[in-house]
PyMOL CGO cylinders between C-alpha atoms (Angstrom):
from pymol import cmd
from pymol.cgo import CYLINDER

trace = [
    CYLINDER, 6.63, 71.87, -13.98, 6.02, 75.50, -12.35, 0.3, 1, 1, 1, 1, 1, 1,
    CYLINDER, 6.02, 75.50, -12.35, 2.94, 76.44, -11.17, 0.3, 1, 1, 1, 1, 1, 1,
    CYLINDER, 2.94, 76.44, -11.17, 1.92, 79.36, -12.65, 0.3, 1, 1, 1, 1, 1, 1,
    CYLINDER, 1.92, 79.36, -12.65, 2.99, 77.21, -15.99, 0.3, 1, 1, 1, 1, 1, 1,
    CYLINDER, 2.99, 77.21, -15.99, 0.26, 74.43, -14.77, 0.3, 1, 1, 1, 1, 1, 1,
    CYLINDER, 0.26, 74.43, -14.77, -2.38, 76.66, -14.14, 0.3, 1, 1, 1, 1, 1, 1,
    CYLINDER, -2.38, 76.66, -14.14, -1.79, 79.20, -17.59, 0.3, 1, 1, 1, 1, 1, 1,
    CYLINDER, -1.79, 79.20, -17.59, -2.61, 75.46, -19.45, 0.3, 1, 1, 1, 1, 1, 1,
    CYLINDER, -2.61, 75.46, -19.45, -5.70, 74.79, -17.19, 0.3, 1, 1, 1, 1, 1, 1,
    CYLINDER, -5.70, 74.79, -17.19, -6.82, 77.94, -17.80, 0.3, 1, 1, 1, 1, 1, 1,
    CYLINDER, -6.82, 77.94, -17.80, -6.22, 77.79, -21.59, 0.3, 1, 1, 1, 1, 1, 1,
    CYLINDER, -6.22, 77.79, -21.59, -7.70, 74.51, -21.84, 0.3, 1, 1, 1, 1, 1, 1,
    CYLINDER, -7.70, 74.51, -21.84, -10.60, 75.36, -19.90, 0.3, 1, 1, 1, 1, 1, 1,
    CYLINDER, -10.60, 75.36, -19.90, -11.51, 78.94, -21.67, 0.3, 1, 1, 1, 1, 1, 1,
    CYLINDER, -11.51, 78.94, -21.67, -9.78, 78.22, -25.17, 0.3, 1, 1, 1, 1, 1, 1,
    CYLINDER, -9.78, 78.22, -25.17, -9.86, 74.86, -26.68, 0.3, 1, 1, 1, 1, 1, 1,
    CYLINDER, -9.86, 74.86, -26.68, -12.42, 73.37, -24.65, 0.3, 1, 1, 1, 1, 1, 1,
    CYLINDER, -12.42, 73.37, -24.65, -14.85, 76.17, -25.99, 0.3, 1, 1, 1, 1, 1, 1,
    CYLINDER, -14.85, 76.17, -25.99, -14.00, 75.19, -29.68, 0.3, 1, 1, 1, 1, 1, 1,
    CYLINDER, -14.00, 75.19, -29.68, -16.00, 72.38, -30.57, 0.3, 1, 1, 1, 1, 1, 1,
    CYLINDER, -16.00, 72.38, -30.57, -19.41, 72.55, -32.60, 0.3, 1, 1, 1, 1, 1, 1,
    CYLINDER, -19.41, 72.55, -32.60, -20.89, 70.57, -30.66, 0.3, 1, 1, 1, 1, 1, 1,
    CYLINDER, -20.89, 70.57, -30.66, -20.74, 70.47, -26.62, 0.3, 1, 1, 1, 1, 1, 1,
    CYLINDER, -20.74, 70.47, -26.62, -22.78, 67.00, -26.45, 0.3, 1, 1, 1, 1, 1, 1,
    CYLINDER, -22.78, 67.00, -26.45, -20.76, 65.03, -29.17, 0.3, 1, 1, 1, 1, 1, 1,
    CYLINDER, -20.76, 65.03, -29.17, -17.64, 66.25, -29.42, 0.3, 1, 1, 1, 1, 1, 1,
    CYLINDER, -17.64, 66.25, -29.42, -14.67, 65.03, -28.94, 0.3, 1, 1, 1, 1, 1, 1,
    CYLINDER, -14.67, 65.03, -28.94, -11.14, 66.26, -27.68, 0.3, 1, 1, 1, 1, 1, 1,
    CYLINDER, -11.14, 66.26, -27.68, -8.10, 63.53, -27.31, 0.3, 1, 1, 1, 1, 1, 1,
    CYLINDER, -8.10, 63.53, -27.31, -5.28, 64.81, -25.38, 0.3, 1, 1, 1, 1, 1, 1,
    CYLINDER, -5.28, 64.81, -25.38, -2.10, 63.24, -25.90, 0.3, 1, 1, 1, 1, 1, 1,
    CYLINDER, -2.10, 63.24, -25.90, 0.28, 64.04, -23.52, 0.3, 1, 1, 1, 1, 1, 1,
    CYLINDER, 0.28, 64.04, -23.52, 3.56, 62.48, -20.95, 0.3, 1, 1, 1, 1, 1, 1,
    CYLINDER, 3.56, 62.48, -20.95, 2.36, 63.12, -17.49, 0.3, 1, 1, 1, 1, 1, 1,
    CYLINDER, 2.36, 63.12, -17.49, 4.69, 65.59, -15.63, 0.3, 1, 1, 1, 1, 1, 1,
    CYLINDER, 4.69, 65.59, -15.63, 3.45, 66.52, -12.38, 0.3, 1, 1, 1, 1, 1, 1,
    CYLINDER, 3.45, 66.52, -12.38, 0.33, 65.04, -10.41, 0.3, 1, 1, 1, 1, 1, 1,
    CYLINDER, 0.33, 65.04, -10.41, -1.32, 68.39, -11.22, 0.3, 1, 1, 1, 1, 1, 1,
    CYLINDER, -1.32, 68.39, -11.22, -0.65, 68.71, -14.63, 0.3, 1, 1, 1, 1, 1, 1,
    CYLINDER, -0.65, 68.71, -14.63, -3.66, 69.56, -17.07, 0.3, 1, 1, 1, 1, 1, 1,
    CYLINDER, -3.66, 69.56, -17.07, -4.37, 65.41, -16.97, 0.3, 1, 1, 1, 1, 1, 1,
    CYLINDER, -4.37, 65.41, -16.97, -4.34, 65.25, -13.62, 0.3, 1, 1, 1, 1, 1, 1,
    CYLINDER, -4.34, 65.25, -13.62, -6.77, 68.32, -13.21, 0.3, 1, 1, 1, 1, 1, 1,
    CYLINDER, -6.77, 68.32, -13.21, -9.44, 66.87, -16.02, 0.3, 1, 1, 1, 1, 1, 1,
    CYLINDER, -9.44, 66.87, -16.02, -9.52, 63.01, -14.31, 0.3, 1, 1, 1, 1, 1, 1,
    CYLINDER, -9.52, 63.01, -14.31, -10.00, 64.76, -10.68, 0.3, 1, 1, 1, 1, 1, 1,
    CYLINDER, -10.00, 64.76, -10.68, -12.75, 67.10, -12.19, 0.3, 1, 1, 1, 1, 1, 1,
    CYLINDER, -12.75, 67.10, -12.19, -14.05, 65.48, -14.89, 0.3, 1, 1, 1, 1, 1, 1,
    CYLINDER, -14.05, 65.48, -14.89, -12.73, 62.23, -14.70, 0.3, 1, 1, 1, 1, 1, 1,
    CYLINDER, -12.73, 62.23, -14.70, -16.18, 60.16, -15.12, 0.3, 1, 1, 1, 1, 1, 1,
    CYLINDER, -16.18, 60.16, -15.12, -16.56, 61.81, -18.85, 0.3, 1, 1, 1, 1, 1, 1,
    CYLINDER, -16.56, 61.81, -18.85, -12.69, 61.10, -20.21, 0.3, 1, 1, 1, 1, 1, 1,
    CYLINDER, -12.69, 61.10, -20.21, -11.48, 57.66, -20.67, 0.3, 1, 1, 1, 1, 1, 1,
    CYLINDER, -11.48, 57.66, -20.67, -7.71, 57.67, -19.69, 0.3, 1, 1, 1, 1, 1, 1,
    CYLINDER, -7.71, 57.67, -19.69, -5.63, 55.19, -22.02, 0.3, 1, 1, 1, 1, 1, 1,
    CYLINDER, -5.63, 55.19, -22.02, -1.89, 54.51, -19.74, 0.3, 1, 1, 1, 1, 1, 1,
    CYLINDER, -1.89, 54.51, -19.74, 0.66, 53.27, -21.94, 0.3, 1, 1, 1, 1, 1, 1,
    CYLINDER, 0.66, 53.27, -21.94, 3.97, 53.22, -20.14, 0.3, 1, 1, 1, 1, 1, 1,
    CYLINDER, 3.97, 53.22, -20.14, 7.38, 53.86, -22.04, 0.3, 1, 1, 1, 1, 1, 1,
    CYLINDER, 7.38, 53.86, -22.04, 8.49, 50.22, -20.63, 0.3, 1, 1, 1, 1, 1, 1,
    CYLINDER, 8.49, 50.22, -20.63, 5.75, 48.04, -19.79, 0.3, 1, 1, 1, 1, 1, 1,
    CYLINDER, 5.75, 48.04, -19.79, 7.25, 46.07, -16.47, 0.3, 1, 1, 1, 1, 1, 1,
    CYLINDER, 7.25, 46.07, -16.47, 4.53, 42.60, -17.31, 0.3, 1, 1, 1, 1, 1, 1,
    CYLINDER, 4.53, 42.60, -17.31, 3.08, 41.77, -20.54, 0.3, 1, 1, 1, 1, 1, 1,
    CYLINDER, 3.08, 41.77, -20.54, -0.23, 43.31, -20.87, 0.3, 1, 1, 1, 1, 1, 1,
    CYLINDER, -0.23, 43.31, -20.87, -3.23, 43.45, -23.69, 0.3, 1, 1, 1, 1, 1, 1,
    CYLINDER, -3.23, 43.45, -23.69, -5.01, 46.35, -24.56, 0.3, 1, 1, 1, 1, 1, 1,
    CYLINDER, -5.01, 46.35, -24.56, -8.12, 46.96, -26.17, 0.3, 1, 1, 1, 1, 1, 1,
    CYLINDER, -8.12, 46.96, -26.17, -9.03, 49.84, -28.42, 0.3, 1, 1, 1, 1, 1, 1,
    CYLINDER, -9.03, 49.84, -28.42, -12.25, 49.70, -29.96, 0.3, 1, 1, 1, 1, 1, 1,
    CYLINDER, -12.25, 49.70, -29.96, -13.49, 45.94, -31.53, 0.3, 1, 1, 1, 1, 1, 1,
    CYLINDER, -13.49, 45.94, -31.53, -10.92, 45.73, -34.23, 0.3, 1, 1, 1, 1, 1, 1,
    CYLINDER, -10.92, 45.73, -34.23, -7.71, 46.92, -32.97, 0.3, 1, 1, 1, 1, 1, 1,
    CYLINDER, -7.71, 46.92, -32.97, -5.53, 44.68, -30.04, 0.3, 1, 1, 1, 1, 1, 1,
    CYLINDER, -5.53, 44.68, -30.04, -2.65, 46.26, -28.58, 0.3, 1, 1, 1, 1, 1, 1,
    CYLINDER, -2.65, 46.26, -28.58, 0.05, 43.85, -26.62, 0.3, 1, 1, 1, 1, 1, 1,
    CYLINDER, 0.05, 43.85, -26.62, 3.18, 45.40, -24.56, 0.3, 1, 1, 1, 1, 1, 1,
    CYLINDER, 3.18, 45.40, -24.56, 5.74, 43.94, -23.73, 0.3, 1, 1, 1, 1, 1, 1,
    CYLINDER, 5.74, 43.94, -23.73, 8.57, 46.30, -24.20, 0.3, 1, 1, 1, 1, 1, 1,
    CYLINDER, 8.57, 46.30, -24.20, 9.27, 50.03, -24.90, 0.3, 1, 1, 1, 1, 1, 1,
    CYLINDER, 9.27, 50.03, -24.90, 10.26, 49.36, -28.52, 0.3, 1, 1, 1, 1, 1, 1,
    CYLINDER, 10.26, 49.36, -28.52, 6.77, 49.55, -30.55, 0.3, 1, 1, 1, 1, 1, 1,
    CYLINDER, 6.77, 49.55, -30.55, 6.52, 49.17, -34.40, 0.3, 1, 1, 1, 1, 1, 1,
    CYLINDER, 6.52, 49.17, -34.40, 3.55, 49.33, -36.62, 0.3, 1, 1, 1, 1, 1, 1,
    CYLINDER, 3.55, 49.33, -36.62, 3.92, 47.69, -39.99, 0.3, 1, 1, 1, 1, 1, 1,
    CYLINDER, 3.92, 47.69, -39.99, 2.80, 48.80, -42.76, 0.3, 1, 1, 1, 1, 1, 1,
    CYLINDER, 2.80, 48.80, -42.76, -1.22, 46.86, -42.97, 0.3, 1, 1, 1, 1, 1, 1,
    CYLINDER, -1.22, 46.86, -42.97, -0.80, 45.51, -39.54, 0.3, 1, 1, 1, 1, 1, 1,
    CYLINDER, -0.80, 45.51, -39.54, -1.45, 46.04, -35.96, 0.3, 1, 1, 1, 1, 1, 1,
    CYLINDER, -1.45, 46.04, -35.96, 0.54, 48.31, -33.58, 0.3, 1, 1, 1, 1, 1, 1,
    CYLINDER, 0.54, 48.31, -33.58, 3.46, 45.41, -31.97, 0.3, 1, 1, 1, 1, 1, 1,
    CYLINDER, 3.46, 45.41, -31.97, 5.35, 45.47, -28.98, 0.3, 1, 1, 1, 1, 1, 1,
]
cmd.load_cgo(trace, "trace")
């Protein structure tokens, strides 16, 4: 990813979107988003915000089996890179 690409999103996010919610204490943004460069906008928010995000890794092919937690209810286990949620049920890997 070009530069001048990286920094027009840090700059967006950071005088744009990040602007945008109601509240500044208890809102929430979740970025979504497949790393592309060490300095992409993730790597920018965990180096200078990093203790107020909580970064979530899933990898497209998980190389061990590993369990994830998301909130109390919801247990994620990968094994693979095929995922499938049916329909009621928990997200499987």
């Amino acid at each position: 990813m070009w530069k001048v690409a990286r920094e027009a999103v840090i700059s967006w996010f950071k005088t744009t979107l990040s602007t945008r919610l109601d509240d500044k204490k208890t809102g929430v943004i979740i970025l979504v988003m497949q790393r592309l460069h060490v300095d992409d906008l993730v790597g920018h928010i965990l180096q200078n915000e990093g203790d107020s995000w909580v970064q979530l890794d899933l990898p497209a092919i998980a190389e061990e089996p590993q369990r994830l937690l998301s909130g109390t209810a919801v247990s994620i286990r990968a094994r693979s890179a095929m995922c499938s949620i049916p329909s009621g049920s928990l997200l499987t890997c």
